[in-house]
N, C-alpha and C positions, 0 to 999 in steps of 0.2 A: 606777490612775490617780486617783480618786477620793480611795484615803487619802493618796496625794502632798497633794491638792490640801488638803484637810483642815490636814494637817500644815503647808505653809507657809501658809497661814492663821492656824494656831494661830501661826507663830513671828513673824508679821505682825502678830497682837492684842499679843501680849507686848513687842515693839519698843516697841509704841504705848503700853502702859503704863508702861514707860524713861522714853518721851521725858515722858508726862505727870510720872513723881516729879520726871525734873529740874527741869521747868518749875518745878514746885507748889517744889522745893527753890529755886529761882533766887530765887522772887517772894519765899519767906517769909526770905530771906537780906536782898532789898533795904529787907522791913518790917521785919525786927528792928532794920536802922542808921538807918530813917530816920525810923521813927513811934516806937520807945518812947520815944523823948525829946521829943516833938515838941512838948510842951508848952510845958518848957522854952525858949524862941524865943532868946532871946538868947545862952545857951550853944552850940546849935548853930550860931547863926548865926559864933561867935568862933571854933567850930571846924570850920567848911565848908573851907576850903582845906588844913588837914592832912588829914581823912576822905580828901580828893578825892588827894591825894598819898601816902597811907599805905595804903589798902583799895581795892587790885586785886579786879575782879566778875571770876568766872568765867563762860568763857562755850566755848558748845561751837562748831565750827567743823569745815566738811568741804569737803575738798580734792578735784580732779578727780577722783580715784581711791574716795573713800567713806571716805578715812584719817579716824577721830576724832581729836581734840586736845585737852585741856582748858589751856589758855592765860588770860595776864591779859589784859583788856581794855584796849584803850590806844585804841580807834579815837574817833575824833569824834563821833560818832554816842552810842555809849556814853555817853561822859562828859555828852557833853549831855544824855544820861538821866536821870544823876546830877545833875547841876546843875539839873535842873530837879524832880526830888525834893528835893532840898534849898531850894531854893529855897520849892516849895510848905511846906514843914515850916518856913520860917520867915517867911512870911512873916505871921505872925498874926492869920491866919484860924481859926475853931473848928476844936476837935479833930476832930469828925465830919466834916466837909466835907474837912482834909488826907488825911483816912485814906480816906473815897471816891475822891479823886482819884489817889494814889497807886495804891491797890487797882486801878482803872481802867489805873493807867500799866503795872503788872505784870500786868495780864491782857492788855494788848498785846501784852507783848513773849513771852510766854508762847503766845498763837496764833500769833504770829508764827514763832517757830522749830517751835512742832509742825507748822505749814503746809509750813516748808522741807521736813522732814526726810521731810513725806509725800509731797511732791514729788518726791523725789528718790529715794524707795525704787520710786514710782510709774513713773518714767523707766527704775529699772534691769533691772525687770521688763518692762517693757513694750516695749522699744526692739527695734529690728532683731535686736539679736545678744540683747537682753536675756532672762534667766530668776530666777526664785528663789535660786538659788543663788548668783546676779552680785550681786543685791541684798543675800544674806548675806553673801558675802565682803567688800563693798564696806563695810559697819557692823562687820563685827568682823573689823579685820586682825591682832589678838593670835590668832586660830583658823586653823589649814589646816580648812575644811570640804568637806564632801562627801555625797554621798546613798550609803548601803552596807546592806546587807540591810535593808531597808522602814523608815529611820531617817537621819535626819541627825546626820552625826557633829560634833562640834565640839572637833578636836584644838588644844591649846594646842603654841604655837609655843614652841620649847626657846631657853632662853637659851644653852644646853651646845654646839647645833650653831652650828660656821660658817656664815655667811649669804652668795650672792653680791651684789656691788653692780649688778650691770643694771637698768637703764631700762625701764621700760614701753613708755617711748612711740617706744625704738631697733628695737623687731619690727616688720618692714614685711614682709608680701606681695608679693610678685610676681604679673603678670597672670597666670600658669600656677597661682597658689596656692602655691608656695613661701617659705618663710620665710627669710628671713635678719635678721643684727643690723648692724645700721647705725649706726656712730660717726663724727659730725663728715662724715655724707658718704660712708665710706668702709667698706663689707661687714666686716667682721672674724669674720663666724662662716664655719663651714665645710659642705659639703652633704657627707653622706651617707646610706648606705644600712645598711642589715641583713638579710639573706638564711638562706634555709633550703633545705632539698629542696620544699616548698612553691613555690618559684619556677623548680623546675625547670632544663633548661641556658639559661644569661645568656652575651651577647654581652658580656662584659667589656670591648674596645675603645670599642663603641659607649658603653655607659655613663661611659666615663671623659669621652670627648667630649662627652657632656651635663650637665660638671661637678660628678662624681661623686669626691670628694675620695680618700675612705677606705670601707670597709665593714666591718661586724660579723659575720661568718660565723658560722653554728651547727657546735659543733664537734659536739657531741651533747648527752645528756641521761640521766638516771638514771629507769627506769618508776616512775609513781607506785603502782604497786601491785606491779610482783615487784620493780624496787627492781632491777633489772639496768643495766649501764652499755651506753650505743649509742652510735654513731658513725654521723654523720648520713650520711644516702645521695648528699649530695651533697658532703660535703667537703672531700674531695681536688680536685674539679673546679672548685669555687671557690675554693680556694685558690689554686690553679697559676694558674686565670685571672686572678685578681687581681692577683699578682705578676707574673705576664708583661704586665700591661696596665698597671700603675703604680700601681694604687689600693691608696692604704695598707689593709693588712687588721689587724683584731683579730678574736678570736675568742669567741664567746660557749658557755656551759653553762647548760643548765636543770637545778637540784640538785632531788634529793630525799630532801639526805639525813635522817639522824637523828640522828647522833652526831658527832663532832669526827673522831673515827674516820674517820667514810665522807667528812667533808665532806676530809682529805687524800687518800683514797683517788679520788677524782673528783681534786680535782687534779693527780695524779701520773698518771692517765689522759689529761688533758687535755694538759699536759708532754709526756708522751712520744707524741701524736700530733701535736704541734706540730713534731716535728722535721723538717728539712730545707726548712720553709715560712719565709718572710719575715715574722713577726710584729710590725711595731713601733709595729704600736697596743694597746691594753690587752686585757686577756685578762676577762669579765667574767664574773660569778658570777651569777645570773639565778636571783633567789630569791622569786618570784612563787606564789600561791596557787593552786592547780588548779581550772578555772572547769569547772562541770555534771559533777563528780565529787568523790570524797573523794579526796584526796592523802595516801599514808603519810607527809607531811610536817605534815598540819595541825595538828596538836594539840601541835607545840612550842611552850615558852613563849617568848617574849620574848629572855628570857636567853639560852636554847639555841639560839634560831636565831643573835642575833648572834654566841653564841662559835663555832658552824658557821662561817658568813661572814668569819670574821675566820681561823679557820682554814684556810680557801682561801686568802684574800686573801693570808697570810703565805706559805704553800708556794708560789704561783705567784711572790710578791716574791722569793724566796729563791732562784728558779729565773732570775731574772736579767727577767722580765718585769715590766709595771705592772697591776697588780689595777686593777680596777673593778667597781662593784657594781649591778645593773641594778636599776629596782622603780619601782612606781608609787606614786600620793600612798596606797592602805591599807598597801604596803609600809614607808613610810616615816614612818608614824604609828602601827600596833599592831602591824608584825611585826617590825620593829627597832631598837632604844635606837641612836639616832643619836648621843647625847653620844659614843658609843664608836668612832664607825666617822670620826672628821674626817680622819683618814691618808687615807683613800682615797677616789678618785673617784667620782664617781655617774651615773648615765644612767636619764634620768629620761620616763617615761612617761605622757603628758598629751596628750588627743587636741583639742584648742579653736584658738580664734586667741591665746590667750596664755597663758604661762605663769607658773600658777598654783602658784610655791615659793619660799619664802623661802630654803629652803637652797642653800648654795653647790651646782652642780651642773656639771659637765663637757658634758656633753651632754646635747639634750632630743629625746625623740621626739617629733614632735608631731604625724601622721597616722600609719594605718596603712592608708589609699589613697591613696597617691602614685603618680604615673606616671615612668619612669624609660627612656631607650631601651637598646633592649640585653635587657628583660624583659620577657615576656609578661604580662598584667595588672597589678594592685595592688601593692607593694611597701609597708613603712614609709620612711618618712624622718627624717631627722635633719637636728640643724645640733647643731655643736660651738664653743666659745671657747677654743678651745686646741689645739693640734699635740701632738705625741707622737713 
């Protein structure tokens, strides 16, 4: 806990060194246009309304959300800056007295924005919901960041992936802690669920009537150490319940594989246990790193897991179903070249009150303690933007 804190400390000193070059950048921008000539009084003074028309000040600027900007300045406020630097530089007073007063006008403006900026990182960290990491995402929206083996990561955001357009500020709660998406008024995401032998036998009727759209059944799983294919212990029984109670079902796989090879070889397992069941939600490949153990899966590169994944994804398309691709924000930052995977959808794993992905994504998990009737304890939950 300690070298957490250390760490965002350090990445808290360094912000503040940012903010001060730019400052120091701003000020010695507004002294090169306004004092090396200052002497000169009449020249400037013949060319104050083209300056003032022609040389936009940059200026930085943060939106509800922490988004940067660098933008021209056009506000009132600015320009009367300028005008009044200009001003002082001709009105033919000594050189030493403009260049104080100027110095003076840029060291204003200069604590001024490191004042905001510290305000504001002050706020995100501090607030109800606020932590470290809200204040780093909030300053650098070009990074997915994250805290991952005793280190913050700061993955740059691909130009190559699809992005979705959702609204921040359309995710509302409900009094029970449920999330839905809310456009113009009206819900448009969908509720469901994801199940395993873990949850044991589910009242499927009951669950539907507590507005349980669709669910993700575990079909099975490949062992991360003998590498054998299983068939989860409750499959069959969630399946049939599903279907006889109305909840759309798709079906999930935990891969371990290694090779393109095994990554068809689990497909065509998962296929041919699909038969006679109602499948017409996505079939999803569930390519997740093994937590408090080594996975025969770890040590693929980059490469090789997505052309695995891409090799499901195809056999299961080929078989008349819709691929999807399960993983959380490490997944979908060092374990898969996303330029590659835009065909197919994602289900995306993020346990907060929002979600934190640029990429277009189908569905988001976003607990994995929800309460659900029909299920004895915990479940995950979802919401979807989209039918199937």
């Amino acid at each position: 806990m300690q070298r957490k804190r250390i760490k965002t400390l350090h990445t808290i000193i360094i912000l503040l060194i940012i903010v001060t070059i730019m400052a120091l950048t701003f000020a010695g921008i507004l002294g090169a246009l306004y004092v090396k000539e200052v002497g000169e009084v009449s020249r400037l003074q013949n060319e104050k309304e083209q300056l003032l028309s022609e040389q936009a000040l940059p200026a930085v600027s943060l939106d509800v959300t922490g988004t940067q900007e660098i933008s021209s300045t056009q506000s009132g406020e600015s320009i009367a800056d300028l005008e009044s630097a200009n001003e002082i530089a001709a009105s033919g007073e000594e050189h030493g007295e403009n260049a104080a007063q100027i110095s003076e006008l840029m060291q204003s403006k200069e604590d001024e924005i490191e004042q905001s900026i510290k305000d504001k990182m002050k706020t995100l960290v501090t607030s109800e919901n606020g932590s470290p990491l809200k204040m780093l995402r909030s300053f650098f929206p070009e990074n997915l960041i994250y805290y991952y083996e005793d280190e913050y990561v700061f993955a740059p955001v691909l130009e190559g992936v699809r992005k979705h357009t959702l609204l921040d500020e359309n995710f509302v709660k409900t009094d029970d802690d449920q999330m839905q998406y809310v456009d113009n008024g009206t819900v448009i995401s969908h509720k469901g669920i994801d199940v395993s032998k873990y949850q044991g036998e589910i009242d499927w009727n009951a669950a539907k009537a507590d507005g349980v759209e669709y669910a993700f059944i575990r079909l099975g799983l490949r062992g991360y150490e003998s590498g054998k294919l299983v068939l989860d212990d409750y499959f069959a029984d969630n399946m049939t319940g599903a279907n006889d109670a109305g909840v759309m079902a798709g079906v999930y796989f935990f891969t371990q594989a290694v090779t393109v090879d095994e990554a068809k070889e689990e497909a065509e397992f998962v296929i041919q246990n699909m038969a006679g069941y109602d499948v017409p939600y996505p079939v999803v490949f569930d390519v997740e790193l093994i937590t408090n153990a080594d996975g025969r899966a770890d040590n693929l590169t980059k490469e090789e897991r997505t052309d695995i994944t891409i090799a499901f994804c195809e056999a299961v398309k080929a078989a008349g179903y819709t691929p999807m691709i399960y993983g959380n924000i490490v997944c979908f930052t060092q374990l898969l070249d996303m330029t590659r995977l835009n065909d197919y959808d994602k289900w995306y794993a993020f346990y907060d009150d929002y979600m934190y992905m640029p990429y277009d994504v189908s569905c988001w998990q976003y607990t994995e303690s929800g309460m659900v009737s029909g299920i004895k304890g915990k479940v995950d939950l979802n919401i979807s933007y989209k039918t199937w």
